[in-house]
N, C-alpha and C positions, 0 to 999 in steps of 0.2 A: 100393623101401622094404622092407626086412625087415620079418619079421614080429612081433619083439617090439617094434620099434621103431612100425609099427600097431598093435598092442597097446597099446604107451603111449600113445599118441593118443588112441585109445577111449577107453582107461579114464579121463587125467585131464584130458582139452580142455576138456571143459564145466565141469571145476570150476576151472582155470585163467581161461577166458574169463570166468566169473562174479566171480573175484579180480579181475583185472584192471579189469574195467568199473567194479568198487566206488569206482579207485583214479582211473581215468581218467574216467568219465563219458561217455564215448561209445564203443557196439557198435565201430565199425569199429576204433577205437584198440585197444579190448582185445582183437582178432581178428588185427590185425596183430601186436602181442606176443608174446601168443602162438604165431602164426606165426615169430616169430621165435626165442626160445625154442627152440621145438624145432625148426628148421633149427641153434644151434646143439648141439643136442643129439645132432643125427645128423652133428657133425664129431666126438663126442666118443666113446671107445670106453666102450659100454653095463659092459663089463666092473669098470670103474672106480668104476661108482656103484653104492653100495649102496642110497640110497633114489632112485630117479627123480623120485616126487611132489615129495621134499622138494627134491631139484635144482631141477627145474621152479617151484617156486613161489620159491626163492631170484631166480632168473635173472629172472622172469616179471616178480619186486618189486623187482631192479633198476631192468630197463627202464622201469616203471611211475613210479620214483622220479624218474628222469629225464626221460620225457615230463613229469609235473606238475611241476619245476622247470623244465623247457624253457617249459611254456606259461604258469607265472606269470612267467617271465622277458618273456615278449612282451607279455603283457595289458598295455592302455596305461590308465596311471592315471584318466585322462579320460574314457574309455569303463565304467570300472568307476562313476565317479561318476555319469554317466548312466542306469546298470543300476539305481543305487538308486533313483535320482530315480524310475524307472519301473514299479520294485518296488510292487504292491499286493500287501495281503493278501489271501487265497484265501478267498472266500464258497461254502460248500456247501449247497444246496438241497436240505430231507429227499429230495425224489427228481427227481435230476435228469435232465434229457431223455434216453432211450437214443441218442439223435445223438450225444451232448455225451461221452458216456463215457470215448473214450479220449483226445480231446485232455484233459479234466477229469483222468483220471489220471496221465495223461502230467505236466501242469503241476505238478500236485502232486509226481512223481518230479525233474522240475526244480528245485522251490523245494528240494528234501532235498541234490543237491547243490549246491546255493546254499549251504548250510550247509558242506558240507562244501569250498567251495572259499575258505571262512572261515580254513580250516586251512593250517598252513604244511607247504610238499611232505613235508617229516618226522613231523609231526603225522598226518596223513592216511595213510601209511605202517603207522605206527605202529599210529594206530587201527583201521584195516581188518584187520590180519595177526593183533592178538591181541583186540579184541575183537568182531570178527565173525566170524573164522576160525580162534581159538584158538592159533595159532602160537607159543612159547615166545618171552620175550625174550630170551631167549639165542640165538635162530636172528635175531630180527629185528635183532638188533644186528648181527649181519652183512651181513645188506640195508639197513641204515639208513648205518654204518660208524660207530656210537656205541656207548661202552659200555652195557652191556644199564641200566643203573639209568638212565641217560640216557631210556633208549624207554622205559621206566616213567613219567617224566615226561613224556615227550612223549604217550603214550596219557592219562593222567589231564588234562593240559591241553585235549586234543582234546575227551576228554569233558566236561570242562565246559563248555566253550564251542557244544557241541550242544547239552548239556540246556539253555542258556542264551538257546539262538537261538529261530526261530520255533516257535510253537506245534504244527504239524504235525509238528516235528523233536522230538518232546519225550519220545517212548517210543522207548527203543531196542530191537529185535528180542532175547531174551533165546538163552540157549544152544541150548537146545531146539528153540523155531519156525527157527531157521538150520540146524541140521540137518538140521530134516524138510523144508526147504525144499530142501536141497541134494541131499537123497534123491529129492525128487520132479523135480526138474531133471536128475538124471543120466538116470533111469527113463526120463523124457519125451524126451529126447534121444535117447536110444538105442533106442527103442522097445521098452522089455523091462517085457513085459505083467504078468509076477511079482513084479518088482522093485514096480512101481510100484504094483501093488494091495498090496502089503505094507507101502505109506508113507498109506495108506485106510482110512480107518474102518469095520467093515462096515455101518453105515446111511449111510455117504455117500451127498450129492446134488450133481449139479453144475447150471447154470444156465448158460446160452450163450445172449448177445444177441447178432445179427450185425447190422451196421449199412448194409443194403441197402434201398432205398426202392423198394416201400414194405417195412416190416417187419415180418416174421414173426413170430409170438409165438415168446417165448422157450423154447429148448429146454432138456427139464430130466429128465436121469437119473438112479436111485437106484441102488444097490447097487454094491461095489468091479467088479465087469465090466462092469458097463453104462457107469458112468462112464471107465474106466480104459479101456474103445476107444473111446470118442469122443474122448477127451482125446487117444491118441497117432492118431487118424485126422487129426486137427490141427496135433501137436507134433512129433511126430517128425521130425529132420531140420533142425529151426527152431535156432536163435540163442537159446538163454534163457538172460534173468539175475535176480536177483532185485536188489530195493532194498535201499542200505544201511541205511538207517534206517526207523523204522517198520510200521506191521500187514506181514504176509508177502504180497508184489506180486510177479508172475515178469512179465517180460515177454518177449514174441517178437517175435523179428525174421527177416525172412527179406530176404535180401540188404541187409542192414542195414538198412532198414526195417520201424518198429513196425508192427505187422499185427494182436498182441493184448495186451488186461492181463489177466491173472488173479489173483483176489485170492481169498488162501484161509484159512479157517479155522482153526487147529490146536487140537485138545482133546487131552489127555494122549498128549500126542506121533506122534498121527497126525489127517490130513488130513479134516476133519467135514465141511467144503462147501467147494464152488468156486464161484466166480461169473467167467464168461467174458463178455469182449465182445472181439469179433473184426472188424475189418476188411476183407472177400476180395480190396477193392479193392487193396492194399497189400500183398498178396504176390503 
């Protein structure tokens, strides 16, 4: 592997693997697309492309287009009716067991693509690329293969039909927390101590429940360094993505397996608190 070409790895996998997830709903799906992605990216001479990112997220939102038309092609009608039948709504307790935590967030990150697998493969395209990742309609019309006022509609349809779903699904993440969310995902992945105290507020605190029996009191550190090494003593290395909809949730995965949620904070465009619960059993 050359080295500009590990280069572009670095720099844009994790914010690929995060697109992708948005689109497809499951770690391992958006890990192989990406995987693939840039296998074809290293048939193609680097020389050629003026922006990589923008290559890579064109290519990444094909594939992405096509898995989620592949798999509402299979989902069998009968099976989707039973999924309602079996659908309750989500009851939150002011404080629920630290056992309970991550399936608790976990199910709630399911009900939100429940929402989104509302949307038709174009819709969900649409809605991911320009309004959680800002993408121009004019680039998405190329990934979608619709005129660009086409993907205009098809994003204002998608959002309606969220704001209109369940209640959990009812704030969408605004410009700002998707950024700093995406800042602190790069940081975290990459272990870069600087980067990532500069996405921190300086009184942040973070909070870290691990769910080992019996259980420890929660660990809780203040100031952008205290938190910012225990965070990548954790993160670095991991699988993080955040949720499409809703407060800002990163989650980690290590070998495809959730292991943690972290739910974070944002005031004026950096990171106020963290609140971690971790699994060890799971990575």
């Amino acid at each position: 592997m050359s080295d500009s070409f590990a280069g572009l790895s670095h720099a844009h996998r994790p914010y690929l693997i995060n697109l992708a997830y948005q689109m497809v709903g499951d770690v391992g799906d958006a890990e192989d697309i990406v995987q693939e992605a840039f296998l074809r990216l290293s048939l193609t001479d680097l020389d050629d492309i003026d922006d990589p990112r923008g290559w890579l997220t064109v290519v990444s939102s094909r594939l992405c287009l096509d898995h989620v038309r592949s798999a509402r092609h299979r989902r069998v009608t009968t099976a989707e009716a039973e999924q309602m039948e079996r659908r309750t709504p989500l009851h939150h307790s002011a404080m629920p067991d630290p056992g309970e935590r991550v399936t608790l967030d976990d199910e709630v990150h399911s009900a939100l693509f429940e929402v989104l697998a509302r949307l038709s493969p174009a819709e969900r395209v649409a809605f991911v690329l320009h309004d959680v990742f800002r993408v121009p309609f004019e680039d998405i019309a190329e990934t979608v293969g619709r005129p660009a006022a086409t993907c205009r509609q098809l994003a204002r349809r998608a959002r309606t039909k969220i704001h209109a779903a369940a209640p959990v699904a009812t704030a969408v993440d605004d410009i700002e927390h998707h950024r700093v969310t995406e800042r602190f995902i790069a940081a975290c992945t990459g272990g870069d101590l600087t980067a990532l105290t500069e996405v921190l507020a300086p009184d942040v605190w973070g909070s870290g429940t691990v769910l080992v029996d019996p259980a420890p009191p929660p660990q809780v550190n203040r100031g952008r360094q205290a938190v910012g090494v225990n965070l990548l003593r954790y993160l670095t290395g991991a699988t993080l993505v955040s949720g499409p909809v809703g407060r800002p949730v990163v989650l980690a995965f290590s070998e495809r397996r959730l292991f943690a949620v972290v739910v974070l904070t944002i005031r004026d465009g950096l990171v106020a608190t963290i609140e971690a619960t971790a699994d060890p059993a799971a990575r």
